[in-house]
KESEVEX-277978 format. One record per residue: z negated, x negated, y negated of N, C-alpha, C in turn. Coordinates in nm, 4 decimals, decimal comma. Example, Ala and Ser with C-alpha at 12.3 -4.5 7.8 and 13.67 -1.06 7.14 Angstrom:
+----------+----------+----------+----------+----------+----------+----------+----------+----------+
!      n.z !      n.x !      n.y !     ca.z !     ca.x !     ca.y !      c.z !      c.x !      c.y !
+----------+----------+----------+----------+----------+----------+----------+----------+----------+
!  -0,7800 !  -1,3190 !   0,5690 !  -0,7800 !  -1,2300 !   0,4500 !  -0,7800 !  -1,3200 !   0,3300 !
!  -0,7080 !  -1,2850 !   0,2250 !  -0,7140 !  -1,3670 !   0,1060 !  -0,7870 !  -1,2900 !  -0,0030 !
+----------+----------+----------+----------+----------+----------+----------+----------+----------+
END
This chain:
+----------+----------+----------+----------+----------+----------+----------+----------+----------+
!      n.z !      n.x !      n.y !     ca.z !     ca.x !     ca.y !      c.z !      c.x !      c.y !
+----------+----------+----------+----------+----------+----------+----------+----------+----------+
!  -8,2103 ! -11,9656 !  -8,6196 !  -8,3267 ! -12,0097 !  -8,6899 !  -8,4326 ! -12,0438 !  -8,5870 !
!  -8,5264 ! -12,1183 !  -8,6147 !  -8,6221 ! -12,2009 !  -8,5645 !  -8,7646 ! -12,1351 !  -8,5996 !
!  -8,8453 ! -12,1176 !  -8,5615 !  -8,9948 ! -12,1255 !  -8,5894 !  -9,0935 ! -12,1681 !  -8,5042 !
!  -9,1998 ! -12,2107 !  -8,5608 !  -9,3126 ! -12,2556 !  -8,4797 !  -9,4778 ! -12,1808 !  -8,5392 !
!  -9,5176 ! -12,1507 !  -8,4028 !  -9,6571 ! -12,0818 !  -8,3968 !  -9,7794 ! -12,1895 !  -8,4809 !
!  -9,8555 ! -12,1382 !  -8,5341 !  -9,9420 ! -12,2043 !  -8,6096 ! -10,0085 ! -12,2752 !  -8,5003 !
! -10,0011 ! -12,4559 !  -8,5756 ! -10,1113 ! -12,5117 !  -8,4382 ! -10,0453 ! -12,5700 !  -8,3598 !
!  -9,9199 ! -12,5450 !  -8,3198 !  -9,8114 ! -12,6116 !  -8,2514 !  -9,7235 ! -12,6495 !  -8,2465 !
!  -9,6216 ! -12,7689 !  -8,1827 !  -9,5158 ! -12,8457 !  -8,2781 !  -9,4302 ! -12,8115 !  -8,1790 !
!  -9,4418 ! -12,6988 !  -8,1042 !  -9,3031 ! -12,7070 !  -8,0322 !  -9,2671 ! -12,5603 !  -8,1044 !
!  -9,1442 ! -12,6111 !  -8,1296 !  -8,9979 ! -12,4813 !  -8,2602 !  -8,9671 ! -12,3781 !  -8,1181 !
!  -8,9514 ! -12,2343 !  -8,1227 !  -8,8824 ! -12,1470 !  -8,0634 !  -8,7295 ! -12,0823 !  -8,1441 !
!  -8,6626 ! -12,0110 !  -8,0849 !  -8,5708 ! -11,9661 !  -8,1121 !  -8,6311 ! -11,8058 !  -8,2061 !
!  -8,5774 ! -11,7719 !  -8,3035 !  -8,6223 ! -11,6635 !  -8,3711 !  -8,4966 ! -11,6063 !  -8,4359 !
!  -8,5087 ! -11,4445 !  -8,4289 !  -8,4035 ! -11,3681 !  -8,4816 !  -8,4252 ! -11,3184 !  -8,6466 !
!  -8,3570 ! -11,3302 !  -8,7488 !  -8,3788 ! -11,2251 !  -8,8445 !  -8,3549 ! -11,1172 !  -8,8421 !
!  -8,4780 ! -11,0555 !  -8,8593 !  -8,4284 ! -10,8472 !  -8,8567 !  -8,4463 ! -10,8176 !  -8,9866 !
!  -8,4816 ! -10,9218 !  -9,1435 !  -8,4346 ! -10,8483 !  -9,2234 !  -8,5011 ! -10,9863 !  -9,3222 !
!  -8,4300 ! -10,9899 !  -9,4835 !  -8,4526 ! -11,0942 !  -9,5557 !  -8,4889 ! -11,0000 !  -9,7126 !
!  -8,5725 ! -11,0986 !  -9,7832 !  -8,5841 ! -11,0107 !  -9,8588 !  -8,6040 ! -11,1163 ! -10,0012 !
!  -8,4826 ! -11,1318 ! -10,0608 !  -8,4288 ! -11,2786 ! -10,1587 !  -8,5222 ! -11,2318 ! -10,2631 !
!  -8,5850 ! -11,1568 ! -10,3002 !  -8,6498 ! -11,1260 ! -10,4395 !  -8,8209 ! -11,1384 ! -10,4699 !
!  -8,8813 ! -11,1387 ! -10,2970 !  -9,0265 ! -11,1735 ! -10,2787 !  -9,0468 ! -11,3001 ! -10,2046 !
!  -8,9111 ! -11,3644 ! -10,1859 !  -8,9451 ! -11,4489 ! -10,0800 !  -9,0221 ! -11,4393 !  -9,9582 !
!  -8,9108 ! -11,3668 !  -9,8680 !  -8,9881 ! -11,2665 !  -9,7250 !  -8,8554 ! -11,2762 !  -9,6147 !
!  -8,8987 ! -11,3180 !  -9,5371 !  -8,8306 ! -11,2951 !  -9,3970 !  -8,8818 ! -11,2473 !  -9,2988 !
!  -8,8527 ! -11,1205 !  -9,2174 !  -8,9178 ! -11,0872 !  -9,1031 !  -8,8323 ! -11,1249 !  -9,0080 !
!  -8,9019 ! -11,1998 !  -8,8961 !  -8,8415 ! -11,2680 !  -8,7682 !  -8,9313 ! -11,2134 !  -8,6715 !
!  -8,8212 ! -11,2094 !  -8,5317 !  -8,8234 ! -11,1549 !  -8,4208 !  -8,8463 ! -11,2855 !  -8,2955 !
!  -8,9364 ! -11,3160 !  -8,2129 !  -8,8931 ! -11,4544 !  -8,1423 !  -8,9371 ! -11,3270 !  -7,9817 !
!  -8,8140 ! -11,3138 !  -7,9011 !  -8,8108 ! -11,2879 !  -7,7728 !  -8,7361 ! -11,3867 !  -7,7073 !
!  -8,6837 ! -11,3283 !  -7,5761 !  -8,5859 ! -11,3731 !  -7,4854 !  -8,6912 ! -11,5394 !  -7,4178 !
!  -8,6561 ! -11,5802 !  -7,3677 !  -8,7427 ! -11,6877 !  -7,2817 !  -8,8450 ! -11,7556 !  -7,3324 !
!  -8,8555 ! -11,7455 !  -7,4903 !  -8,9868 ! -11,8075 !  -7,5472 !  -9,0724 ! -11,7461 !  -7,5521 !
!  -9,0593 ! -11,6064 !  -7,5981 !  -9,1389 ! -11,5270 !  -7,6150 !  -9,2560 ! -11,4538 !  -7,5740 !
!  -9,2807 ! -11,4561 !  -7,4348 !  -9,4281 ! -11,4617 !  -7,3828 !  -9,5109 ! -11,6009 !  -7,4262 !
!  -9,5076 ! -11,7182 !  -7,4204 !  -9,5554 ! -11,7936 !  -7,4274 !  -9,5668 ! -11,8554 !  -7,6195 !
!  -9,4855 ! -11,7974 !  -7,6390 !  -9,4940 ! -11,7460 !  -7,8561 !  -9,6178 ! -11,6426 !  -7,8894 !
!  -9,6143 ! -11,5618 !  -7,7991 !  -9,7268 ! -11,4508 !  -7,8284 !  -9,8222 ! -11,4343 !  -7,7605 !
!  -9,8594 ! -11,4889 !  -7,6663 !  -9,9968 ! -11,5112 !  -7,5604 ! -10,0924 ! -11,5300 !  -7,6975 !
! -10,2085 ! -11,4158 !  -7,6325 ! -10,3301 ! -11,4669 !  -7,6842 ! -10,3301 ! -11,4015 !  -7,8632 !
! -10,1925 ! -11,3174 !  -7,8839 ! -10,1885 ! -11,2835 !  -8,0351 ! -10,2000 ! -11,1656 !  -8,0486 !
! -10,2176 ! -11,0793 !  -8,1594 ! -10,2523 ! -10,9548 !  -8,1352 ! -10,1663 ! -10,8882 !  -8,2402 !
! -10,1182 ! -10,7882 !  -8,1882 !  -9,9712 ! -10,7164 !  -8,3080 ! -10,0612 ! -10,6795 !  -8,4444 !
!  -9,9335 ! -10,6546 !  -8,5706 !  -9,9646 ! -10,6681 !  -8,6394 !  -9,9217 ! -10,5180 !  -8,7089 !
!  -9,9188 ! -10,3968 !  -8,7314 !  -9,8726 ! -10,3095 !  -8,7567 !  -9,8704 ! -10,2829 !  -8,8975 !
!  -9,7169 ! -10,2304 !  -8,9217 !  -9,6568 ! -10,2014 !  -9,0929 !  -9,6640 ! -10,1034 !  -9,0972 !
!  -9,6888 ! -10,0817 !  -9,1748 !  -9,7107 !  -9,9583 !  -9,2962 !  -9,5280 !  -9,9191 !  -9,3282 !
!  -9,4646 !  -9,8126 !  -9,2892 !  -9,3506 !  -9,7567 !  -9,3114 !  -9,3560 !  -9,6370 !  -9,4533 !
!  -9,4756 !  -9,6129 !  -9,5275 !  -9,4955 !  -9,5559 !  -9,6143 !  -9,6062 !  -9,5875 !  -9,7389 !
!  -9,5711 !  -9,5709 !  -9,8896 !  -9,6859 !  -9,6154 !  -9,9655 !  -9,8184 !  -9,5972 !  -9,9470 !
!  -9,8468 !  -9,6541 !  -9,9594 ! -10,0558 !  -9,6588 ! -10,0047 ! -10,0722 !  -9,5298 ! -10,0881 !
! -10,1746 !  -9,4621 ! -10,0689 ! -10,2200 !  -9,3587 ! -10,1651 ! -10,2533 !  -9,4564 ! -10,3006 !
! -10,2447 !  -9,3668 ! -10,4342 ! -10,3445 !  -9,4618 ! -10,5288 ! -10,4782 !  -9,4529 ! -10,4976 !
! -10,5166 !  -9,5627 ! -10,5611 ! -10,6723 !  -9,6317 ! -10,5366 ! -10,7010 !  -9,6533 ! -10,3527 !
! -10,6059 !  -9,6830 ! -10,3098 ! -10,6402 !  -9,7129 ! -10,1590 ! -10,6099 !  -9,8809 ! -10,1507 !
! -10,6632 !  -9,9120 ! -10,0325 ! -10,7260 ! -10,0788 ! -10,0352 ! -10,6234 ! -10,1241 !  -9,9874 !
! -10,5934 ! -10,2047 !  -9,9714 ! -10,4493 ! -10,2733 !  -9,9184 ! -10,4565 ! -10,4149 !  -9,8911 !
! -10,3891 ! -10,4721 !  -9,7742 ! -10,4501 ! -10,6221 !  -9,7366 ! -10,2933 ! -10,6697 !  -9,7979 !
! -10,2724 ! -10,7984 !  -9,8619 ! -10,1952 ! -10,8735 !  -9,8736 ! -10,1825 ! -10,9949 !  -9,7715 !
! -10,0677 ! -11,0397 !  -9,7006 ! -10,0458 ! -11,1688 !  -9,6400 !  -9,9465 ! -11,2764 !  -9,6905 !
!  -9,9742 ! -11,3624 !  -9,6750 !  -9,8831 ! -11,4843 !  -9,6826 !  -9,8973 ! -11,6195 !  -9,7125 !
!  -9,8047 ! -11,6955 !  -9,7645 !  -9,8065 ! -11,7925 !  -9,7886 !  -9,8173 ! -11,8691 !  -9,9350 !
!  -9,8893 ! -11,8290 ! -10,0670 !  -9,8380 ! -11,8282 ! -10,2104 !  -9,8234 ! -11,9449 ! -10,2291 !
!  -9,8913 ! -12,0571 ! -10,1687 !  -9,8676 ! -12,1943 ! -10,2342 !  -9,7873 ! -12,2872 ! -10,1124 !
!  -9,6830 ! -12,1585 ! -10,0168 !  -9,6107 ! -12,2939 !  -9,8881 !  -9,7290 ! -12,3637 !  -9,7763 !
!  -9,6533 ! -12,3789 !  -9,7018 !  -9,7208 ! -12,4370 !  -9,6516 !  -9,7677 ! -12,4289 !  -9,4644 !
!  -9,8768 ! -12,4632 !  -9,4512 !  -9,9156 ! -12,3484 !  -9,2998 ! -10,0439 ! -12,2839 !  -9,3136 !
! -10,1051 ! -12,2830 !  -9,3956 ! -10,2218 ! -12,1721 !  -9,4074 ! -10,1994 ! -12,0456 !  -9,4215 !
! -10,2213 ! -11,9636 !  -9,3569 ! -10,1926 ! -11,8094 !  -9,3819 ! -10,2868 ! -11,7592 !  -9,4841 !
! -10,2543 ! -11,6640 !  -9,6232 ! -10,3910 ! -11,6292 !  -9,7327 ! -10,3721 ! -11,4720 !  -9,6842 !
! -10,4659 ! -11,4075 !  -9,6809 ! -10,4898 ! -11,2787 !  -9,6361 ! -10,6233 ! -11,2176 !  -9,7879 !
! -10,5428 ! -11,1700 !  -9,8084 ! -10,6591 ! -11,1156 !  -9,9756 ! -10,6408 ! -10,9423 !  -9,9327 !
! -10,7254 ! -10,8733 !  -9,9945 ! -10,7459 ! -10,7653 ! -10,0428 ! -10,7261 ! -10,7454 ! -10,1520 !
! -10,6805 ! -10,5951 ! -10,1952 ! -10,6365 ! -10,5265 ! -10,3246 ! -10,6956 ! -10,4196 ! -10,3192 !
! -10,6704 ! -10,3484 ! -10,4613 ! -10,6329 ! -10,1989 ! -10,4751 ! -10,5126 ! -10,1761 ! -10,5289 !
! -10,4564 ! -10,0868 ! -10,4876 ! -10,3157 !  -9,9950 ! -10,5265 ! -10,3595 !  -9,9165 ! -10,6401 !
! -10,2533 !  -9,9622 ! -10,7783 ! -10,3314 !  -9,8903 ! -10,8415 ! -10,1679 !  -9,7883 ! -10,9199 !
! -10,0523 !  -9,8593 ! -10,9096 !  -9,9389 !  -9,8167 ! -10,9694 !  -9,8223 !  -9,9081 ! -10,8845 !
!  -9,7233 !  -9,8167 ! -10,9427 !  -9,5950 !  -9,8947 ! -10,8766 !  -9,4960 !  -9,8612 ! -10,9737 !
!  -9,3432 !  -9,9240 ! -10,9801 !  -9,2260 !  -9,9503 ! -11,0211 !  -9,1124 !  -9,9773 ! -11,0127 !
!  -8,9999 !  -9,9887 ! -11,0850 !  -8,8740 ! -10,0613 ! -10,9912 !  -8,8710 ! -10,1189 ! -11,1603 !
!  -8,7779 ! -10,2484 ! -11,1176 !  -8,7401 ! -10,3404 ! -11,2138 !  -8,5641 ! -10,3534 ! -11,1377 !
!  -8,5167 ! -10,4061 ! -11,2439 !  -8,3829 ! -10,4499 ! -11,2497 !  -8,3299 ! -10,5860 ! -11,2218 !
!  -8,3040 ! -10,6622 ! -11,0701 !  -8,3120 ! -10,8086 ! -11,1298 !  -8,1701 ! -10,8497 ! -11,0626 !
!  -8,0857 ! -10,9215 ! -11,0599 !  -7,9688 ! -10,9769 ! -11,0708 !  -7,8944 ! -10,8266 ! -11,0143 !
!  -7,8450 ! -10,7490 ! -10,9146 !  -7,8016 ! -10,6663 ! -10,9289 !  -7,8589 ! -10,5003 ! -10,8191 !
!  -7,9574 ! -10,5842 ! -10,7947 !  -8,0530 ! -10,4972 ! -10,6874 !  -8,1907 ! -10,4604 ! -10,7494 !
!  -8,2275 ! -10,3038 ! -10,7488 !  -8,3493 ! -10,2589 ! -10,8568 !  -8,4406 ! -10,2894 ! -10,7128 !
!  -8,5200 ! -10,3491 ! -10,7998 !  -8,6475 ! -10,4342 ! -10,7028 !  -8,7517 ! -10,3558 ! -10,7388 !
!  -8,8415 ! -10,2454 ! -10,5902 !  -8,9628 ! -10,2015 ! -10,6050 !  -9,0668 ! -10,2604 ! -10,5869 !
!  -9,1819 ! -10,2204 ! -10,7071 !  -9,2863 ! -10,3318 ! -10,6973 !  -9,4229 ! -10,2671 ! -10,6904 !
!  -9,4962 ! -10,2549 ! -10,6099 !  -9,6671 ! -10,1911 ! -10,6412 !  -9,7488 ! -10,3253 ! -10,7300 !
!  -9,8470 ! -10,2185 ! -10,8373 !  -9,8969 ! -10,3027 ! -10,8885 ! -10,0624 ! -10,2953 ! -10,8495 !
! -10,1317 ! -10,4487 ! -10,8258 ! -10,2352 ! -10,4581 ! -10,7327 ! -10,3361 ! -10,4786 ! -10,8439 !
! -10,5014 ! -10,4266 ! -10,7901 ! -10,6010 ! -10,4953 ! -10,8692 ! -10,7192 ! -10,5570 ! -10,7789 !
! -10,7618 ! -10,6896 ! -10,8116 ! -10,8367 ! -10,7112 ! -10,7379 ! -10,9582 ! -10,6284 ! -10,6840 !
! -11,0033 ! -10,6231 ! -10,5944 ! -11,1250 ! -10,5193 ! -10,5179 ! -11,2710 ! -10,4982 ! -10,6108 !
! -11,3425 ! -10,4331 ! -10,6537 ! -11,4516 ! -10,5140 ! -10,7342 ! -11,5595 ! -10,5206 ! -10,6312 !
+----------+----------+----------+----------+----------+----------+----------+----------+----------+
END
């Protein structure tokens, strides 16, 4: 797989470390000879390996309408769930906007 840094038209080489068919989510890895010059000047981005307390604030990222704009919103955590969808129970937190 291919990706390119926002802003620039030259594609690097990128690894998948994990896909996720039900939110439309891929996390990619870009090292090995591109990779200093992929991440100059960027600043890490650190995950959360455990839920949000309820009523705690929570940043959302991505892409909702495609594209290359990155949308970065705020929430509150207010509940969560699992649903049932083709044969994998899909967990879901449910968000409210900030007031």
């Amino acid at each position: 797989m291919k990706c390119r840094r926002r802003g620039s038209d030259a594609k690097v080489v990128a690894r998948v470390l994990a896909i996720g068919v039900e939110c439309d989510l891929a996390l990619l890895a870009v090292d090995g000879d591109d990779a200093d010059e992929f991440w100059r000047g960027l600043q890490g981005v650190t995950l959360c390996r455990s839920l949000p307390r309820l009523q705690e604030s929570v940043s959302v990222c991505g892409f909702p309408l495609g594209g290359d704009t990155l949308s970065v919103s705020c929430f509150l955590f207010v509940a969560f769930g699992f649903l049932q969808l083709n044969l994998y129970p899909v967990f879901f937190l449910l968000l409210s906007p900030l007031p």
